[in-house]
C-alpha positions in Angstrom: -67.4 33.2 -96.1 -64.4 31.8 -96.6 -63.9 30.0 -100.5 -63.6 26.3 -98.5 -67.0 27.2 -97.5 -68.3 27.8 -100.5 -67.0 24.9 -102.3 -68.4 22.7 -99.6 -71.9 24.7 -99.7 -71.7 24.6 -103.7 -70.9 20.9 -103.9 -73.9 20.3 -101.8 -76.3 22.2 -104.2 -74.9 20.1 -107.1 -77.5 17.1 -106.7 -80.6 19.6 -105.6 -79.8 21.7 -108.5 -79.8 18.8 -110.8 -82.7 18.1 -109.4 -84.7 21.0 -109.9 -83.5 21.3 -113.5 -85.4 18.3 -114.1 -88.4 19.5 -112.5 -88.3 18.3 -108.9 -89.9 20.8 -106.2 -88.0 18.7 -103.9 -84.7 20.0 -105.2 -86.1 23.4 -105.5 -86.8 23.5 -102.0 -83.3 22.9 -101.1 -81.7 25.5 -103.4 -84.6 28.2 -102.2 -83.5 27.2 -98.4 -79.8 27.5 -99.2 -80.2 30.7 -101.4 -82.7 32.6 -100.0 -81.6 34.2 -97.3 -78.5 35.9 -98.4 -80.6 36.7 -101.8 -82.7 38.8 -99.1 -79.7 40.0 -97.4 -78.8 41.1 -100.9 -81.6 43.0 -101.7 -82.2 45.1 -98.6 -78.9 46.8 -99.6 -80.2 46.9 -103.5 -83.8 48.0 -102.5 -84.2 48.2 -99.4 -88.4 47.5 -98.0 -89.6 45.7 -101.1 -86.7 43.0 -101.1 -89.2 40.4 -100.4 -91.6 41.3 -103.0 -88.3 41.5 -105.1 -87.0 38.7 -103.5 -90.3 36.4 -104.5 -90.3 37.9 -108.3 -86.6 36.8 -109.0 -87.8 32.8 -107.5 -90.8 33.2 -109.6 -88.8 34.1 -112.7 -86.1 31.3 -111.5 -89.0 28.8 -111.2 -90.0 29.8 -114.8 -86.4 29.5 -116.5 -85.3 26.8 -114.6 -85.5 24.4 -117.0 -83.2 25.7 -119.5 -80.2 26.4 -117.5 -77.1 25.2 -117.9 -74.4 24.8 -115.5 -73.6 24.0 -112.1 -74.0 25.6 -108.3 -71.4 28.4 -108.8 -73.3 29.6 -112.1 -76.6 28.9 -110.3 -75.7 31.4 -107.7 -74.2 33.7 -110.2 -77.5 33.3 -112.2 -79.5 33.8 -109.1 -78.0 36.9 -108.1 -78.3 38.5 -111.4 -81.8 37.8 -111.9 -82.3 39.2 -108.5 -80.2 42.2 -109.6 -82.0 43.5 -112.2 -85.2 42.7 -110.7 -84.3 45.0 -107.9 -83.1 47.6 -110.5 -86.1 47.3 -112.5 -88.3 47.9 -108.9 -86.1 51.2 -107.9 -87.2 52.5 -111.4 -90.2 51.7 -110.8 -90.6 53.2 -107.3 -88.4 56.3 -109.0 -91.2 56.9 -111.2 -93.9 56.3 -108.7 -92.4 58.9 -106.7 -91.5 61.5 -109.0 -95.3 61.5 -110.4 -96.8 61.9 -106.7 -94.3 64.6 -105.7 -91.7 65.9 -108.2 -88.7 64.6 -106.7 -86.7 61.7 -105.7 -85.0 60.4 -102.5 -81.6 58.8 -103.3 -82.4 54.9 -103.4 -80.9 52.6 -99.8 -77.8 51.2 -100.7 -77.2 51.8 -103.9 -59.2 43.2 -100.7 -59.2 44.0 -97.7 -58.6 41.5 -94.1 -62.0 39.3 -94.2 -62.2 40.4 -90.7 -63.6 44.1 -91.4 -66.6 42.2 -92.8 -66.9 39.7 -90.4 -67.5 42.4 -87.6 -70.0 44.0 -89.4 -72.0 40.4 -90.6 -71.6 39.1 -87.0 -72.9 42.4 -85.0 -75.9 41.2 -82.8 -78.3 40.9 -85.5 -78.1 40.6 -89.6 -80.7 43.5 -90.0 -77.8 45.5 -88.5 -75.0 44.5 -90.0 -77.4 45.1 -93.1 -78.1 48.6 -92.6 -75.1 49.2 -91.9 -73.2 48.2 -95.0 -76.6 50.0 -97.0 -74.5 53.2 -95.6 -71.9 52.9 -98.3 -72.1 53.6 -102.1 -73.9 51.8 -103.8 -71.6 49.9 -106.0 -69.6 49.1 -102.8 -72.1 48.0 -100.6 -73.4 45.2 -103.8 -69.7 44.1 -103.8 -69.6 43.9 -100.5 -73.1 42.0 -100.1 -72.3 39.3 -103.0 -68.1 39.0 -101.6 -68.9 38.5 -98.6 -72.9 37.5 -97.6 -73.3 35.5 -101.0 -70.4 34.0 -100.9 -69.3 34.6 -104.6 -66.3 35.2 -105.6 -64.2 37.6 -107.7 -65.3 36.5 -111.0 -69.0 35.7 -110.4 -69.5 39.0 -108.3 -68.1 41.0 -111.5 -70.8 38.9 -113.3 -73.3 39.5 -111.4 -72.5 43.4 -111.6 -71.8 43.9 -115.4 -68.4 44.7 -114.2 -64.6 44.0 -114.5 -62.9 41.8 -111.7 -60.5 44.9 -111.0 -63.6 47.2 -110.6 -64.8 44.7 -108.3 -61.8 43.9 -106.0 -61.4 48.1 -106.0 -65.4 48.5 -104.8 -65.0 45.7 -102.0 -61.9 47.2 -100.6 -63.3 50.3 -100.7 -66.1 49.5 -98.8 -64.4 47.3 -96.6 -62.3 50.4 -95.6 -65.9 52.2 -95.0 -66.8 49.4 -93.0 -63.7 49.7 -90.7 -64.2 53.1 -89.8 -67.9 53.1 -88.8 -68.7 53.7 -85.6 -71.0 51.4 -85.0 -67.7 48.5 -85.8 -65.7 50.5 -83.9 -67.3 50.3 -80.9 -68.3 46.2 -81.8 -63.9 46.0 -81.5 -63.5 48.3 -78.8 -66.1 45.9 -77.4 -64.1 42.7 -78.0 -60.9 44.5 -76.6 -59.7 43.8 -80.2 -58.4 47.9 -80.3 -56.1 48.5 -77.0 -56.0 52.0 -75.6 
């Protein structure tokens, strides 16, 4: 997503958001439309089956605290994000545990800058849960700065927000992983496809 994009998308959520502050479920509606589905798209690559349950928790919570926020659609998504963060933390821990009581050891959690067009072959392969299991391949802490670059649409600053982390950590994750990206063979064959790599 491309920052013009954003900017237009964020300047539409201004009035909704404004709205919902003030307690309007008509408001709400348009930011849960906007927002949810790359919140979800998010959290299959934080946690992976539960995201919806995860997914529903950080609206619930968002619902509840609403009315105290300050700020406008950028920090909305920012604040949106990081809710939905740490919610999907708090369920890996919880699923840790779970596991580790029933059978004494743990499975490594899903998931856990470069040319735009790296990210756009993997976002734009035939279907989204694709192109999200694919970039759940990668590290963890790339494939969260990849999701909230590229699928959330934040940028530099509210992604390293959202992660607890500094811009430079970010910009060094989503390059990284935009690299990873570009070598799987599942992209490589989506180029070869588009005669976009000659032999």
């Amino acid at each position: 997503m491309t920052a013009s994009m954003r900017e237009i998308r964020d300047e539409e959520l201004a009035g909704p958001l404004a709205a919902a502050v003030g307690g309007d479920p008509g408001g709400f509606a348009v930011l849960w439309r906007a927002l949810h589905p790359p919140m979800l798209r998010y959290l299959r690559v934080v946690c992976g089956d539960v995201a919806e349950d995860v997914a529903s928790e950080t609206w619930l919570q968002v619902s509840r605290d609403l009315a105290g926020f300050r700020g406008g659609a950028v920090a909305f998504r920012v604040w949106l994000f990081r809710v939905a963060r740490h919610r999907g933390i708090d369920e890996n821990r919880r699923a840790w545990r779970r596991h580790e009581e029933s059978y004494g050891s743990v499975d490594d959690v899903p998931g856990g800058d470069v040319a735009r067009d790296v990210a756009a072959d993997v976002v734009e392969l035939s279907d989204t849960d694709r192109a999200v299991r694919i970039i759940a391949t990668l590290p963890r802490e790339q494939a969260e700065a990849v999701m909230l670059r590229v699928v959330a649409g934040l940028d530099v600053a509210g992604t390293a927000r959202v992660l607890g982390k500094r811009p430079g950590a970010v910009r060094v994750a989503t390059m990284r992983g935009l690299r990873r990206l570009a070598d799987h063979p599942e992209v490589l064959a989506h180029r070869d496809e588009d005669g976009e790599y000659g032999s």
